[in-house]
C-alpha positions as CSV (number, residue, x, y, z in Angstrom):
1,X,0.1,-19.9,-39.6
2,X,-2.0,-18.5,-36.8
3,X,-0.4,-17.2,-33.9
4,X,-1.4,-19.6,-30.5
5,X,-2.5,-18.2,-28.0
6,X,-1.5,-18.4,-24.4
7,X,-3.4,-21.0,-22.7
8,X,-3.4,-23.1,-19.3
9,X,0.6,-24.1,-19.5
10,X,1.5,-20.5,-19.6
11,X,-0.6,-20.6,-16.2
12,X,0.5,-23.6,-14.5
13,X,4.2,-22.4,-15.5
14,X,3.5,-19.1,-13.9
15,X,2.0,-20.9,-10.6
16,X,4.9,-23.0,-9.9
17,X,7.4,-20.4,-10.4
18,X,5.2,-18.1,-7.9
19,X,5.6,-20.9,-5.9
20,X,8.6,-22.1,-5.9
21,X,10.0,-18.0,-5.3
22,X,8.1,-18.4,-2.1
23,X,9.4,-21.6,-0.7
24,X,12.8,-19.8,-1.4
25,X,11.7,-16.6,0.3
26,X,11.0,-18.4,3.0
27,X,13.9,-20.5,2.9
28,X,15.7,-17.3,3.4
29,X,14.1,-16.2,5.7
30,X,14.6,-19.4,8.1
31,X,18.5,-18.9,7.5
32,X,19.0,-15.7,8.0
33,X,16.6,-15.4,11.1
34,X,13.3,-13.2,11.3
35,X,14.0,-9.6,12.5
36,X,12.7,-6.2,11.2
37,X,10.2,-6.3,8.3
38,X,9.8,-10.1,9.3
39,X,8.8,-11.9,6.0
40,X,8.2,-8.8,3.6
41,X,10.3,-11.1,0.9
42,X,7.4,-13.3,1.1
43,X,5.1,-10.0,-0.1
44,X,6.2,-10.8,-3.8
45,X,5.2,-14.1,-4.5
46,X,2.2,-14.2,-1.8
47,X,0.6,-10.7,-4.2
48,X,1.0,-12.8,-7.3
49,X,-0.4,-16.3,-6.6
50,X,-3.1,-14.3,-4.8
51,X,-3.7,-11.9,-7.4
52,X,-3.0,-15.1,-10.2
53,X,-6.0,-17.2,-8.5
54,X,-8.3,-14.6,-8.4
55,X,-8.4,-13.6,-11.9
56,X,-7.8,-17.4,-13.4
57,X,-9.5,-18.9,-10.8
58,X,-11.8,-20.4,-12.9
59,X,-9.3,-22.8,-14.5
60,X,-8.1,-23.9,-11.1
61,X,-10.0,-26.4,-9.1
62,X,-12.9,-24.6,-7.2
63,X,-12.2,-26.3,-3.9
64,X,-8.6,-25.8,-3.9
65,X,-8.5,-22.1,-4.9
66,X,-11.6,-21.2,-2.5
67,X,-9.4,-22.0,0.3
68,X,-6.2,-20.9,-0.7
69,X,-7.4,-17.5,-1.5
70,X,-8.3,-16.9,2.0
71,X,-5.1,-17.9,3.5
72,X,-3.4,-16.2,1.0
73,X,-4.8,-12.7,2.1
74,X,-4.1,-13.2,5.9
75,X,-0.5,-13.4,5.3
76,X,-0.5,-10.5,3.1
77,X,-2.3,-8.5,5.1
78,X,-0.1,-9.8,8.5
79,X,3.2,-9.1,6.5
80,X,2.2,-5.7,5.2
81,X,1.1,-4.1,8.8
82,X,4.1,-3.7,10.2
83,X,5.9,-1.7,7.0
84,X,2.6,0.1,7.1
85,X,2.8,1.9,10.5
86,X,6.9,2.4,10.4
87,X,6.1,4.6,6.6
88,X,2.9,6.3,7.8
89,X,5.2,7.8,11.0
90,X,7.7,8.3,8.7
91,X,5.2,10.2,6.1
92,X,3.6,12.1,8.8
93,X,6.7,13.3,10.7
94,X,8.0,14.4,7.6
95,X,4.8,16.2,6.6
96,X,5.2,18.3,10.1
97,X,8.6,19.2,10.0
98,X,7.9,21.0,5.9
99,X,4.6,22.0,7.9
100,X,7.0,24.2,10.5
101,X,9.9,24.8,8.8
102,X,11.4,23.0,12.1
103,X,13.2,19.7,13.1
104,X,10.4,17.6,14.6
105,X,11.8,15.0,17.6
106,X,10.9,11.1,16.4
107,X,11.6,12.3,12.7
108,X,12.5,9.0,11.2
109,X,13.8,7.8,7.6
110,X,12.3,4.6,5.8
111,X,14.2,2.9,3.2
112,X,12.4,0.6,0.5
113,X,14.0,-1.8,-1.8
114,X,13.0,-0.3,-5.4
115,X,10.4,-3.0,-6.1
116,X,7.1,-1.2,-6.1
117,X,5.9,-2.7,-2.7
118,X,4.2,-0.8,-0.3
119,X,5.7,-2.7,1.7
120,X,9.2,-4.2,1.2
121,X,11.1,-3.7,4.4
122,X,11.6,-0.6,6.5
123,X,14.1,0.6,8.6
124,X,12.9,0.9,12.7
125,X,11.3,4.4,13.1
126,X,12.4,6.4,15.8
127,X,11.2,6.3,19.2
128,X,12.9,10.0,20.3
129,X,10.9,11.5,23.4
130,X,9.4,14.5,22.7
131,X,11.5,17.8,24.2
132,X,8.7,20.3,26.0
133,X,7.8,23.1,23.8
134,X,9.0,26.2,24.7
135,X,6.2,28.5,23.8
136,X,2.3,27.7,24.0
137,X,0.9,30.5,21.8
138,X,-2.9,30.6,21.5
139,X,-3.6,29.1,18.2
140,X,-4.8,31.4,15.5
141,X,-8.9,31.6,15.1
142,X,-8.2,31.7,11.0
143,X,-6.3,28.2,9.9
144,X,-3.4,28.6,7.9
145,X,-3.2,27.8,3.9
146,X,-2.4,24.7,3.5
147,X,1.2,23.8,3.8
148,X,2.2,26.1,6.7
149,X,2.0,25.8,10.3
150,X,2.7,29.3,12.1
151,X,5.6,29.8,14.7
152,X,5.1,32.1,17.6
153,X,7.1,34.8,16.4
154,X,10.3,34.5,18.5
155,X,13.8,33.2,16.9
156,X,14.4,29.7,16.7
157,X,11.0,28.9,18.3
158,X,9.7,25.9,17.2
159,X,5.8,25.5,16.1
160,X,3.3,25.7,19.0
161,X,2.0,22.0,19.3
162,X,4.2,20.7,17.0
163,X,6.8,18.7,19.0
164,X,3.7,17.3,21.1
165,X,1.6,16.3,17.8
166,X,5.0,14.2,17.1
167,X,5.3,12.6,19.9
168,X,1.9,11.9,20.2
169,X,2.0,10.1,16.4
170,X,5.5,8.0,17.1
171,X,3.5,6.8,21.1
172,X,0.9,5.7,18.9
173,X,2.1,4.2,15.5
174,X,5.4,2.8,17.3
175,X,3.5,1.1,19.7
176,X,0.8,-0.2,16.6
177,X,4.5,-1.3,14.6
178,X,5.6,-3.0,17.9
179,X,2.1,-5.7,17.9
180,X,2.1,-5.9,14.1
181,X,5.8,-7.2,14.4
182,X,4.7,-9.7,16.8
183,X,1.5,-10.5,15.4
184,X,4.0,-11.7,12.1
185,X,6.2,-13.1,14.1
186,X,3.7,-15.5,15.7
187,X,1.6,-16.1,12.4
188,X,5.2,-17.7,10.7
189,X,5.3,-19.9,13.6
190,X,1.8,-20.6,13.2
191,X,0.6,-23.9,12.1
192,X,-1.9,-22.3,10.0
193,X,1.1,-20.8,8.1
194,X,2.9,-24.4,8.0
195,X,-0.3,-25.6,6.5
196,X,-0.2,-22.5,4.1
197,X,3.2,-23.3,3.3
198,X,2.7,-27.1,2.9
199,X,-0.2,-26.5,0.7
200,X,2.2,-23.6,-1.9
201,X,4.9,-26.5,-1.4
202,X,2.6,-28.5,-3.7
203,X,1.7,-26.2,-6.1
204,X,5.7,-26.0,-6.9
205,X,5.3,-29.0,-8.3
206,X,1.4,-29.8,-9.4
207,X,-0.9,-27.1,-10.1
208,X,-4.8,-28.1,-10.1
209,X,-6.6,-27.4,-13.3
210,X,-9.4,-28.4,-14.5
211,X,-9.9,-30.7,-16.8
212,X,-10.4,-28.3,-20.0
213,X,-7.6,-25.6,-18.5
214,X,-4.9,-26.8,-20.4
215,X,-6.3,-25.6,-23.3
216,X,-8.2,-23.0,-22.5
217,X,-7.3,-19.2,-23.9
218,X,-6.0,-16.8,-20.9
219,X,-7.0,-13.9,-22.7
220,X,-10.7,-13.2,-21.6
221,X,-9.9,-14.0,-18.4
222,X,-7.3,-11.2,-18.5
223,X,-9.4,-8.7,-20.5
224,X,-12.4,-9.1,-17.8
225,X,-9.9,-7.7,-15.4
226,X,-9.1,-5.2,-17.6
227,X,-12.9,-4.4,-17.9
228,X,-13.5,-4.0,-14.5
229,X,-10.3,-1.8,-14.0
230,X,-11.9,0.1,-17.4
231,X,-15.5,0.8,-15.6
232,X,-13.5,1.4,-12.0
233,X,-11.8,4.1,-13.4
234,X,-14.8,5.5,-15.2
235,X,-16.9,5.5,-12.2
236,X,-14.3,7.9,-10.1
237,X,-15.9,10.7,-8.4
238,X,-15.0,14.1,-10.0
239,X,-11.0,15.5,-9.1
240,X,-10.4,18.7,-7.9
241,X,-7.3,20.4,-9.9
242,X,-4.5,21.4,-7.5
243,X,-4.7,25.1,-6.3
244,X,-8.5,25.1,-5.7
245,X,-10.1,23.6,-2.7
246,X,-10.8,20.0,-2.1
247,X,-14.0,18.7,-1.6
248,X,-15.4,19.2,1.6
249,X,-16.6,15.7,2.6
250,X,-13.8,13.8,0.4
251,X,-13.4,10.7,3.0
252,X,-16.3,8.7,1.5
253,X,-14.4,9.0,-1.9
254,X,-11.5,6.9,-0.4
255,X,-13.3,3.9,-1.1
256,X,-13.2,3.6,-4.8
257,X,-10.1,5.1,-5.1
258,X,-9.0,2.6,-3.0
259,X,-10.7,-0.3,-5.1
260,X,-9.6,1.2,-8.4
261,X,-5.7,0.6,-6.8
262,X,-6.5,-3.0,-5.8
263,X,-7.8,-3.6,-9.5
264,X,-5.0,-2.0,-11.0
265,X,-2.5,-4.4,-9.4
266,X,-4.5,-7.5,-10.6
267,X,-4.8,-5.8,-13.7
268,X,-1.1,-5.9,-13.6
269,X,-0.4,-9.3,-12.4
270,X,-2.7,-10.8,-15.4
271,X,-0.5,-9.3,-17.8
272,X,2.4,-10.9,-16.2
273,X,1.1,-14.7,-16.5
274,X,0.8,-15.1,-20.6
275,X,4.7,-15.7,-21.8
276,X,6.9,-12.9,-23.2
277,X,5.9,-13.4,-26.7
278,X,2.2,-12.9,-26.3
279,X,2.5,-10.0,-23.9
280,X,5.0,-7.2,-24.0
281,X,6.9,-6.5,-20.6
282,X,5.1,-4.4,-18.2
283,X,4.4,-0.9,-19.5
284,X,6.1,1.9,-17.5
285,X,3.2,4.4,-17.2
286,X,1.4,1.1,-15.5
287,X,4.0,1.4,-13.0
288,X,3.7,4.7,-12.6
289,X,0.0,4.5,-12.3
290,X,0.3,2.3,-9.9
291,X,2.6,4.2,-7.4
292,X,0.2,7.2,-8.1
293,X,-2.9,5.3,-6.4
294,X,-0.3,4.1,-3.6
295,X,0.7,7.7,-2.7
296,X,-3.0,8.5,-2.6
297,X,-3.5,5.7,-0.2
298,X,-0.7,6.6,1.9
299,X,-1.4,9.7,2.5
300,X,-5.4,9.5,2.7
301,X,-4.6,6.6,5.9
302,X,-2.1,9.4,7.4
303,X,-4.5,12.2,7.2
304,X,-6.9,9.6,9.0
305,X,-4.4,8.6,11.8
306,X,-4.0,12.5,12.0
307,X,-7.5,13.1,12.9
308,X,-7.9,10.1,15.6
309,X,-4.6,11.6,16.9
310,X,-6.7,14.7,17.6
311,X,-9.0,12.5,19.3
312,X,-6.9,12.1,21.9
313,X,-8.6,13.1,25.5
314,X,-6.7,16.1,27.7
315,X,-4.2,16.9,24.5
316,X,-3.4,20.7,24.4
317,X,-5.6,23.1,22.3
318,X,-2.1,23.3,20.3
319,X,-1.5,19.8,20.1
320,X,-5.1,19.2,18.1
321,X,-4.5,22.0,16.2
322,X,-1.1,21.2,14.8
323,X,-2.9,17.7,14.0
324,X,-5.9,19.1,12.4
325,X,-3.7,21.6,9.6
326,X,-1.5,18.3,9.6
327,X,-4.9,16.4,8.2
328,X,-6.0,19.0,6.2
329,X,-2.4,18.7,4.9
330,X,-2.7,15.0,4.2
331,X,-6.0,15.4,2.7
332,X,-4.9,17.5,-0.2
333,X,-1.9,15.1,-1.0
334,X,-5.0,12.9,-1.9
335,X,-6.6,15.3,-4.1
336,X,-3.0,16.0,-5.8
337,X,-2.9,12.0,-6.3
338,X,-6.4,11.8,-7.3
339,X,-5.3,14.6,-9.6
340,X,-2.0,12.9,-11.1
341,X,-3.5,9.9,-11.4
342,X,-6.0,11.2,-14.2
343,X,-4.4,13.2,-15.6
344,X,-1.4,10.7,-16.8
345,X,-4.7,8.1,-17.4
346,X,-6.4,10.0,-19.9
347,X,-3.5,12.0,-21.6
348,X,-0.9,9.1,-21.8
349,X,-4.3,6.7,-22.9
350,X,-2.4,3.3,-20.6
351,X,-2.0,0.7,-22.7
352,X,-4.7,-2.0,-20.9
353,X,-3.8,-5.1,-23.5
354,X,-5.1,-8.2,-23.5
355,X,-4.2,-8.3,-27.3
């Protein structure tokens, strides 16, 4: 007997239990009181129904998922911001202290939940003030290799600009952390997220199809993700291997790298909606692929918030130039991920199955 395939059940199962994780997530949340990372276990479920209506949206009722998906994307993007800011201080004063070979003030440590999130909680960075510096040495006309910032010489001294470039970065991002945290705390209390809310409430328990959906096969929905993950990936612009240097106007490349990340998760997420039998559990190398384009995306926003850092107006010639070899830093984490990511793509050969 032919096996069946997975079809519009396996979809409306997946839905309600999407939704019905986030009415307990938020649940949760109401008991236990919104603090620090307000809402991140809301991330979960808010990624997959989003992820889940854009890819099988077309078996869902047009009206209903058009303005869903909108909602949908604010709240992820208003629960994400504030994780966002606390890592990339966290990434960039860790990046400073290897840079100098000294203990930067504001250095902070973020601790994630093991759940592939970007953004599942953070501890509070640190809001240290800066000591002075105790040495401004004229910066060197020749910039370091990558990976070093020089000292001035003397025992003990620390980097010249170094300290200031960290304080500069936790003034900044802190303060960026300290609105995103009450941006979320206002949108919970919103009525637009009551509405949102209201609106998944439903969905717990009666998921719009169409008419035909019940029936329908899942799988080329699935495999035209897959496709457009496929042709992403193939349209990458060229890698530099570690060692030699990156390419000198590598910012406009963010983009599709950035694209090819966001297709990889719904790529993901497609594979989770068909039931165990018709789709093995998630493949490890996909995770790993996955965290590969994350890293990249850390580290090419931090080599960004490094260069409008050394924007700054009256900063010390110092100052900039700690934050410029900190960017050029950054930026070759990006071609290392750029470089990762390809290589485990092409020699591992993923397995994209929509079988």
């Amino acid at each position: 007997m032919a096996q069946q395939h997975p079809d519009g059940e396996a979809l409306e199962s997946y839905l309600r239990t999407q939704a019905t994780e986030f009415l307990r997530a938020l649940r949760l949340l109401r008991e236990a009181g919104v603090g620090d990372g307000a809402g991140a276990t809301l991330l979960r479920p808010t990624r997959r129904l989003t992820a889940t209506l854009h890819t099988y949206g077309p078996l869902l009722t047009p009206t209903w998922t058009d303005s869903l998906r909108p909602e949908l994307t604010w709240l992820t993007s208003t629960l994400t911001q504030e994780h966002t800011y606390a890592a990339r201080l966290d990434r960039l004063l860790t990046a400073l202290h290897r840079l100098s070979g000294t203990t930067v003030p504001g250095q902070s440590s973020i601790t994630t939940p093991a759940t592939g999130s970007r953004a599942a909680g953070a501890a509070p960075a640190a809001k240290a003030a800066a000591p002075r510096p105790r040495g401004q040495a004229t910066p060197p006309t020749a910039p370091p290799a990558p990976g070093h910032l020089p000292t001035d010489g003397s025992p003990g001294s620390p980097t010249p600009g170094a300290p200031k470039a960290a304080a500069l970065l936790t003034r900044r991002l802190t303060l960026a952390r300290t609105r995103a945290h009450s941006t979320a705390l206002q949108s919970l209390d919103s009525a637009r997220f009551h509405a949102l809310a209201d609106t998944i409430a439903v969905l717990a328990s009666e998921v719009p199809l169409t008419r035909t959906a019940r029936t329908a096969d899942l799988r080329p929905h699935a495999t035209a993700a897959e496709e457009r993950l496929t042709e992403a990936i193939a349209a990458l612009p060229p890698v530099t291997a570690p060692g030699l240097p990156p390419d000198p106007h590598p910012h406009p490349h963010d983009t599709p790298w950035h694209q090819t990340r966001r297709l990889l998760r719904l790529h993901r997420y497609a594979r989770e909606v068909p039931p165990p039998q018709h789709n093995p559990p998630e493949d490890e190398r996909l995770l790993t692929a996955t965290r590969t384009l994350d890293r990249h995306q850390d580290a090419a926003e931090a080599a960004a918030e490094a260069a409008a850092a050394a924007r700054t107006p009256r900063i010390t010639p110092a100052t900039a130039y700690a934050l410029g070899v900190l960017h050029a830093d950054q930026r070759h984490e990006v071609e290392a991920a750029r470089f990762a990511f390809q290589q485990t793509w092409r020699t591992q050969k993923v397995a994209l199955t929509a079988r």
